[in-house]
C-alpha positions as CSV (number, residue, x, y, z in Angstrom):
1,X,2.6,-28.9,-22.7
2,X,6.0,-27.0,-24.4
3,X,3.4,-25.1,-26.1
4,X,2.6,-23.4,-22.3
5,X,5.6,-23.4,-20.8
6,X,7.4,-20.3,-23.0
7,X,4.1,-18.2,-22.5
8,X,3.9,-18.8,-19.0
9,X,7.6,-18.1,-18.5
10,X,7.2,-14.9,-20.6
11,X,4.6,-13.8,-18.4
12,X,6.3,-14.4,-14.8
13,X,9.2,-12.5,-16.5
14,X,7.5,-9.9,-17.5
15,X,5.5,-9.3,-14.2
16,X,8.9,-9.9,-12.8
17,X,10.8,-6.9,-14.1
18,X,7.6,-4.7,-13.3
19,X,7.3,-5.1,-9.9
20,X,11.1,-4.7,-9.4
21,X,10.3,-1.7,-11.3
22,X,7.9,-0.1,-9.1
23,X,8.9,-1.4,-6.4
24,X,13.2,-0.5,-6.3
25,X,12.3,3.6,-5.7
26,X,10.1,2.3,-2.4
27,X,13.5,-0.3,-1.2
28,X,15.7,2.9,-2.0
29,X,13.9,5.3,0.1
30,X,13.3,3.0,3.1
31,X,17.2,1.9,2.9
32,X,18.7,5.8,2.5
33,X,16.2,7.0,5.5
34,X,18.0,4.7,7.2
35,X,21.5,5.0,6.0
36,X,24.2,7.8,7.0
37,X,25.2,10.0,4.1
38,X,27.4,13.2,4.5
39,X,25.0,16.4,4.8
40,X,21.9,14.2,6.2
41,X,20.3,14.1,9.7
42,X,22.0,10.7,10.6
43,X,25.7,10.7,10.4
44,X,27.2,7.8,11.2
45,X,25.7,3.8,11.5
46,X,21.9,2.0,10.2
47,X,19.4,3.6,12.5
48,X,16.5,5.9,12.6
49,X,18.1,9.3,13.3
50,X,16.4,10.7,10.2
51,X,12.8,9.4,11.4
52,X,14.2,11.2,15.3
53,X,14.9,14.2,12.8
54,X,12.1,14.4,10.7
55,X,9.8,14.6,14.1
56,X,11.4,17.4,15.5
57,X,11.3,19.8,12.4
58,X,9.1,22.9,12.2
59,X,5.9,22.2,13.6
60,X,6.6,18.6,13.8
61,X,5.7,15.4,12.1
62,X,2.7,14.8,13.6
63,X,1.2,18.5,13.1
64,X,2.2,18.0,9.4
65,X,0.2,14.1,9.5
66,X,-2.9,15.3,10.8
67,X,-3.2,18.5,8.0
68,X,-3.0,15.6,5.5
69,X,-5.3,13.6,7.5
70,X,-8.1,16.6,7.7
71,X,-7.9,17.0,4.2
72,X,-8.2,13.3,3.3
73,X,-11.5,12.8,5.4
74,X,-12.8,15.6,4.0
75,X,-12.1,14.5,0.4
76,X,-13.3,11.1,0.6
77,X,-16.1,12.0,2.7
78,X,-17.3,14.9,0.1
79,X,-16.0,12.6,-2.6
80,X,-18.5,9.5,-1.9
81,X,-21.3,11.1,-0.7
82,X,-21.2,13.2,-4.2
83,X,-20.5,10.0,-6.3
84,X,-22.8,7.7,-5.0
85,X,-25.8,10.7,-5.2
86,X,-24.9,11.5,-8.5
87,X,-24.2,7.9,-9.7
88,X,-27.4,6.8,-8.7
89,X,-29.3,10.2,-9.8
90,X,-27.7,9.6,-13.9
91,X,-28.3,5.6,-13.0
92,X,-31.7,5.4,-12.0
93,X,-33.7,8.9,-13.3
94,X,-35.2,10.1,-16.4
95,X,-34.7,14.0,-16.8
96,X,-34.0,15.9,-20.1
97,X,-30.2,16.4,-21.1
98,X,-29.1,13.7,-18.8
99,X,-26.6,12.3,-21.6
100,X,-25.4,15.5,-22.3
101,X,-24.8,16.8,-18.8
102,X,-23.1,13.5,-17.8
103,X,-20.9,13.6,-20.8
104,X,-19.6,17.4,-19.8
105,X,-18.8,15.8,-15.9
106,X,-16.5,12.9,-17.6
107,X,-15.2,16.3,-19.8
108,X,-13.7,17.4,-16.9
109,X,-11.1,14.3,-16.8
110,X,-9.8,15.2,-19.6
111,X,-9.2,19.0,-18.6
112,X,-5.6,19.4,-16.8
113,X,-5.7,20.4,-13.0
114,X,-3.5,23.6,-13.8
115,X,-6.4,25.1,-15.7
116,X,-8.9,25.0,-13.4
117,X,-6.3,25.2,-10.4
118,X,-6.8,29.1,-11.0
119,X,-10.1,30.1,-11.0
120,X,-10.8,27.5,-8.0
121,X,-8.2,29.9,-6.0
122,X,-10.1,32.8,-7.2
123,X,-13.1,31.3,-6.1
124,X,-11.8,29.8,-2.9
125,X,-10.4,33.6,-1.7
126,X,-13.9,35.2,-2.5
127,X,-15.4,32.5,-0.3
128,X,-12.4,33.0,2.7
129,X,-11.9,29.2,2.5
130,X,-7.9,30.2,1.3
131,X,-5.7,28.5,3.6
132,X,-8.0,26.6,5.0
133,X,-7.6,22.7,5.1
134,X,-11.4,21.7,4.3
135,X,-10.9,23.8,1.6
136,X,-8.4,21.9,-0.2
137,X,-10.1,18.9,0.7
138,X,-13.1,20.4,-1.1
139,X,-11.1,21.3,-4.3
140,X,-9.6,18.2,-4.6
141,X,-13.1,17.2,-4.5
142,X,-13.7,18.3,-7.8
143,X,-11.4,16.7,-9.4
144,X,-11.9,13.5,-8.0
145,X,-15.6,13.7,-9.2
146,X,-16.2,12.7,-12.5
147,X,-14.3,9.6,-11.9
148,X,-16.4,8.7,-8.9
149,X,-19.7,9.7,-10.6
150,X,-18.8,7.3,-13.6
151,X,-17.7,4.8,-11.2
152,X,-20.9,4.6,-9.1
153,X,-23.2,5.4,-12.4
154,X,-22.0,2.3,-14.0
155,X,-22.2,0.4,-10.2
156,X,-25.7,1.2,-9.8
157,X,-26.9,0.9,-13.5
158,X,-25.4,-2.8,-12.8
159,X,-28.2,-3.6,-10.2
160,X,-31.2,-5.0,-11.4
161,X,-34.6,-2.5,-10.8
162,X,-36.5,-5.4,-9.8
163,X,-34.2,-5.4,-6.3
164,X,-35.1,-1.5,-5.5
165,X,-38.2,-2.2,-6.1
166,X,-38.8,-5.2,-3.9
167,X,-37.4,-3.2,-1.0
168,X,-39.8,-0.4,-2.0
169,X,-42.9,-2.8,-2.0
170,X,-42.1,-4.8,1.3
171,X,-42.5,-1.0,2.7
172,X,-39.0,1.0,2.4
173,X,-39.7,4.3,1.4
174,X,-37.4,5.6,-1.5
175,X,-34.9,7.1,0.5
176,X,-34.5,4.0,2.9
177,X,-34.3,1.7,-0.4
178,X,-31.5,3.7,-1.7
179,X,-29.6,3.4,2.0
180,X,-30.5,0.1,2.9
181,X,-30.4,-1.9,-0.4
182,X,-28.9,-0.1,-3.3
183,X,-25.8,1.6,-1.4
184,X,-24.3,-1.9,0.3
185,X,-24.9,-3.6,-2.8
186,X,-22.4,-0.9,-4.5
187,X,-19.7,-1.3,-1.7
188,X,-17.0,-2.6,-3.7
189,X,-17.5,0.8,-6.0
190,X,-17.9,3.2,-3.3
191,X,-14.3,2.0,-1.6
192,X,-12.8,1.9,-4.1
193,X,-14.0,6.0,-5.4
194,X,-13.0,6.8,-1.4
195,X,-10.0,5.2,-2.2
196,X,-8.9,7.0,-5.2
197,X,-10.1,10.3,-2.9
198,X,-7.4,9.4,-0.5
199,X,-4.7,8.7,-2.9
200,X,-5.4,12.3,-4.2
201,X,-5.6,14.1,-1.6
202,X,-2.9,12.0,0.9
203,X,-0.3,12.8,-2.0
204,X,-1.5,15.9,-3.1
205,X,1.3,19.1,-3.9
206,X,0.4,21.4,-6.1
207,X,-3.4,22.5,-4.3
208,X,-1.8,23.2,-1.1
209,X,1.1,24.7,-2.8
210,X,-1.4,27.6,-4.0
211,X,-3.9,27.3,-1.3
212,X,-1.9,26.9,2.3
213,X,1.0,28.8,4.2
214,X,3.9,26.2,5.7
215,X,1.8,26.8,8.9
216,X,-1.1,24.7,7.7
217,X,1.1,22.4,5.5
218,X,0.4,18.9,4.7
219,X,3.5,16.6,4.6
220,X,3.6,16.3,0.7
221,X,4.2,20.2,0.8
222,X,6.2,20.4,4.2
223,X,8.5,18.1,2.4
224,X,9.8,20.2,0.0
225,X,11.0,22.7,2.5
226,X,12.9,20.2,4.4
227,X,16.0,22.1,3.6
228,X,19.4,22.5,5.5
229,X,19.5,26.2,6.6
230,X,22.7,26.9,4.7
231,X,23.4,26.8,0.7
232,X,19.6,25.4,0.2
233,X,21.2,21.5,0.1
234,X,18.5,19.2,0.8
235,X,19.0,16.4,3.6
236,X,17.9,13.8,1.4
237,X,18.1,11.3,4.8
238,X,15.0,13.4,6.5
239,X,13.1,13.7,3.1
240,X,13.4,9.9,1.9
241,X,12.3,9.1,5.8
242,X,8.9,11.5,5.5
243,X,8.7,9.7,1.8
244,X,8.6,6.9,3.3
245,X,6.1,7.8,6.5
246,X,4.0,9.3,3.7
247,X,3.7,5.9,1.5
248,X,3.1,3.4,4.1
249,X,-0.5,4.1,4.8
250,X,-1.8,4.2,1.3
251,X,0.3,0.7,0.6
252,X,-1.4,-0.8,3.7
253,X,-4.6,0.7,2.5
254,X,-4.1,-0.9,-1.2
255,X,-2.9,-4.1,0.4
256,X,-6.1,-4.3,2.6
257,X,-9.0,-3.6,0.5
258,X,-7.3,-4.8,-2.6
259,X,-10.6,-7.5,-2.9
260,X,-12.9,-4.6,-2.8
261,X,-10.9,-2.2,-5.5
262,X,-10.8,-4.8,-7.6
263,X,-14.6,-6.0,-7.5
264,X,-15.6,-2.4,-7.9
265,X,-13.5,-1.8,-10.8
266,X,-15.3,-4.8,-12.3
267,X,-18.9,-3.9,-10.9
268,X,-18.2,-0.5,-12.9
269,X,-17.0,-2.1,-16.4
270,X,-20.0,-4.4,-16.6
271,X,-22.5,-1.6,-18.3
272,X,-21.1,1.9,-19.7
């Protein structure tokens, strides 16, 4: 029974200290977007003067919200239908070189973002997609890809043939098999690859940096230029306000489909 007890209490330590890790930058910003500080928004008293604040700068909160939310939708919705396609297609066929061509998509994890951030703006001007929201939701695409193809790969590969081929011999044609059966059988996977879509492109800085003017700017990048007019000082009230606008939805998102993320991490570890 003693033998337990120190492990167990090591453990609830341990977890202890990280949460309060992660967690003590989130309780800062919420309590300083709320709290009066010389040089911010709200000056005096607890209150939500720099929410009132952030609302009325430049274009506006909400103009700055729905730039991330274009690009987000377009991300994940690129983002799945890619992964689950190409999953299944490296899962299920037989074609010569498919090793080696599903080896050079993972490649692409381990290549930074900066090095291919260039010839992707090249690319993106040449097509007129520069400053253009769907755009960015498309480049972030790419980046998000080989993780969602390795995801759904391993999801499908997972699923027993005999079950596709049931489907197939009570009369579903290919296509409707792979709709009807294989794809809600993979749900866990396919949340939790839209998820990771979202997380990129919800938060993402640097792609918009290059790729958008401020009129177009997600929140991420509209951040950054939340900046009292005079000397450059940032108002650290109004930014730890739109930091925390920006975190709440992805928290509520982890916090809701936490079941699924989890399954479809597990779904994706069973076969490699």
């Amino acid at each position: 029974m003693r033998s337990n007890a120190a492990p167990k209490a090591a453990y609830y330590i341990l977890t202890t200290c990280i949460a309060i890790t992660f967690l003590a930058p989130l309780v800062w910003a919420v309590i300083s977007s709320v709290s009066p500080a010389p040089g911010t928004s709200q000056t005096s008293g607890f209150g939500l003067g720099n929410y009132v604040a952030l609302f009325e700068y430049g274009r506006g909160l909400p103009a700055y919200l729905l730039n991330s939310l274009i690009i987000s939708v377009v991300a994940i919705v690129v983002t799945v239908l890619c992964a689950a396609t190409g999953g299944y297609a490296f899962a299920r066929f037989r074609f010569r070189g498919k090793n080696v061509l599903f080896v050079l998509v993972l490649s692409v994890m381990m290549v930074p973002v900066a090095a291919l951030l260039i010839p992707l703006i090249v690319w993106m001007q040449r097509i007129g997609m520069q400053n253009s929201l769907p755009g960015v939701g498309l480049v972030l695409t790419l980046f998000q890809l080989p993780f969602g193809v390795f995801m759904m790969r391993n999801s499908f590969a997972a699923i027993p043939r005999e079950l596709e081929e049931a489907a197939q011999i009570d009369g579903c044609s290919p296509l409707r098999a792979f709709f009807a059966v294989m794809l809600p059988t993979v749900t866990p996977a396919l949340i939790t690859v839209g998820l990771f879509a979202y997380l990129a492109a919800w938060n993402d800085f640097m792609v918009s940096l290059y790729l958008l003017s401020m009129d177009n700017a997600p929140l991420p990048l509209a951040l950054v230029n939340m900046r009292q007019q005079a000397m450059g000082v940032i108002d650290y009230g109004i930014t730890t306000a739109g930091v925390v606008i920006l975190t709440l939805p992805a928290l509520i998102l982890f916090l809701a489909l936490q079941k699924y993320y989890v399954k479809g991490f597990t779904s994706g570890a069973v076969k490699g």
